[in-house]
N, C-alpha and C positions, 0 to 999 in steps of 0.2 A: 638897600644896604645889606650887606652883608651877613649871615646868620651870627657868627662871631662876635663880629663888632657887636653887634645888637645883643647880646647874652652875656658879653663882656658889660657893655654899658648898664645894664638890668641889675649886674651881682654889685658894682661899685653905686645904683642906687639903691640897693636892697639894704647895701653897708650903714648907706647916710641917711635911711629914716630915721629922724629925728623922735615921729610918736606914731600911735596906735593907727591915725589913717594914713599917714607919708607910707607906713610897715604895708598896711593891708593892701593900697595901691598897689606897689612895689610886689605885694604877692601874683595882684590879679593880672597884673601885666606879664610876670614871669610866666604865669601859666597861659595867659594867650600867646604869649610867644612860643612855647611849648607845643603848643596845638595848632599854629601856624607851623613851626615847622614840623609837626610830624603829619599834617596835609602835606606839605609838601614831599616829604620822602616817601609817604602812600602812594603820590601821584605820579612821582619823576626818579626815586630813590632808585636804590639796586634791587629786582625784583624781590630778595631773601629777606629785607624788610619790610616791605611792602603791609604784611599783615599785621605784625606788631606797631609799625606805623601809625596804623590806623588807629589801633587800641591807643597809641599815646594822644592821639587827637580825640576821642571819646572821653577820657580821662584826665587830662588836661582841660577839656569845656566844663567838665565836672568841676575841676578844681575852679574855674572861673564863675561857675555856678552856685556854687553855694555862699560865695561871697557877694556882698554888695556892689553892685557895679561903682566904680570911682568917677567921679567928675573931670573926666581928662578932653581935653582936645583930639579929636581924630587924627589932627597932625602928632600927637604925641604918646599915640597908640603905635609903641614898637613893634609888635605884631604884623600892623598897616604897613612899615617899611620894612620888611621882608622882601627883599628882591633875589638876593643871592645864597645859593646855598653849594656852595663849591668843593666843600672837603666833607663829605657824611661823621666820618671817624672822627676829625675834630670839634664838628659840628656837637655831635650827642658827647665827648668827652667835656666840654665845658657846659651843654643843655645839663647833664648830670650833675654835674659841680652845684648849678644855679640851683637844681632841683632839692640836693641835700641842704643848701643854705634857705633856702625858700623855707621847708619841714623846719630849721632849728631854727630862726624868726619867727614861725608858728607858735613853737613850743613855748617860746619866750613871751608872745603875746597872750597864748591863752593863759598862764601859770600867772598871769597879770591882771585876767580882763577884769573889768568892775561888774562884768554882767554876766547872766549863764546865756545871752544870746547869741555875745560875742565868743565866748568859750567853747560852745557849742560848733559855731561856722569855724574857727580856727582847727577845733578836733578835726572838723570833716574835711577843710583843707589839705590838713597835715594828711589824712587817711590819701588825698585824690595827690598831692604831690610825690607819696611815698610811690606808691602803685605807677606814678609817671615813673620814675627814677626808675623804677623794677624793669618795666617797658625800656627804657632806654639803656639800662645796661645787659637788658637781652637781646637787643640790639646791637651793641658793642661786641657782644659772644659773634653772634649770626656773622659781623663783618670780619673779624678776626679767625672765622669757621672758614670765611670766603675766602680770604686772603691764603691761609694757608693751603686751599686746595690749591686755587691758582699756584702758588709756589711749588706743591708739588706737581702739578701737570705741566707744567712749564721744567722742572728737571728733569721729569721724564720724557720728554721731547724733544729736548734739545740732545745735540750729539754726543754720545758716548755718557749722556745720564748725569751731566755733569751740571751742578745747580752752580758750579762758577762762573756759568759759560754767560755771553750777555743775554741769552735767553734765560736764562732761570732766575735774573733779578726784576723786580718790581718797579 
């Protein structure tokens, strides 16, 4: 499936946890899906992410690590269908979205827990979702770095310098 569809579907279940383990589920999957895709853009991405890529999949396992693993079916490990990953840009513009709602679902649960153990992993959560979002919108710079080079090597190229011409569009 799609990286999209699967990061779309993750923030409208992130929306509808009902309570404290529907929430924390809902986190630990955002965050494996996080770290599935940024293996994936490490591996196949645009070379200029590649590095920070990797940092979001080290950071993202973190953030699935300090939580309790959930009791989900393999089959309903978003992460597991990850098949397609088509548009980078829009890819990490809505991974980022999940990631700040991920952190503010944190905040909400820890400001709530009944225990300092749950308080504690939610703290450490919030720390490994924040540090993901960081990675991914340094990511979002690096493509937007990219894009404008190209734009500009592409007006300078084309005849007479002219970034009207059909070579200087994207």
């Amino acid at each position: 499936m799609d990286a999209v569809r699967l990061i779309l579907t993750s923030r409208r279940a992130l929306a509808g946890g009902a309570d404290a383990r529907e929430i924390m589920t809902e986190v630990w999957q955002a965050q494996a899906l996080a770290q599935a895709i940024g293996s994936r853009l490490a591996v196949s991405g645009p070379p200029e992410l590649r590095g920070e890529a990797l940092g979001l999949t080290e950071l993202a396992g973190r953030g699935c690590g300090v939580l309790d693993p959930p009791e989900i079916d393999l089959g309903d490990l978003r992460a597991a269908q990850l098949t397609e990953l088509d548009d980078a840009r829009e890819t990490l513009l809505c991974l980022g979205g999940l990631l700040g709602e991920v952190g503010i679902a944190l905040v909400g649960l820890a400001s709530g827990a009944a225990d300092e153990t749950t308080y504690w992993q939610c703290m450490e959560a919030i720390d490994a979702a924040d540090e993901s979002r960081d990675r991914v919108m340094e990511m979002l710079r690096k493509l937007a770095a990219r894009e404008e080079t190209l734009r500009d090597d592409d007006g300078h190229n084309s005849p007479n310098g002219n970034q009207n011409s059909p070579s200087g569009a994207l």
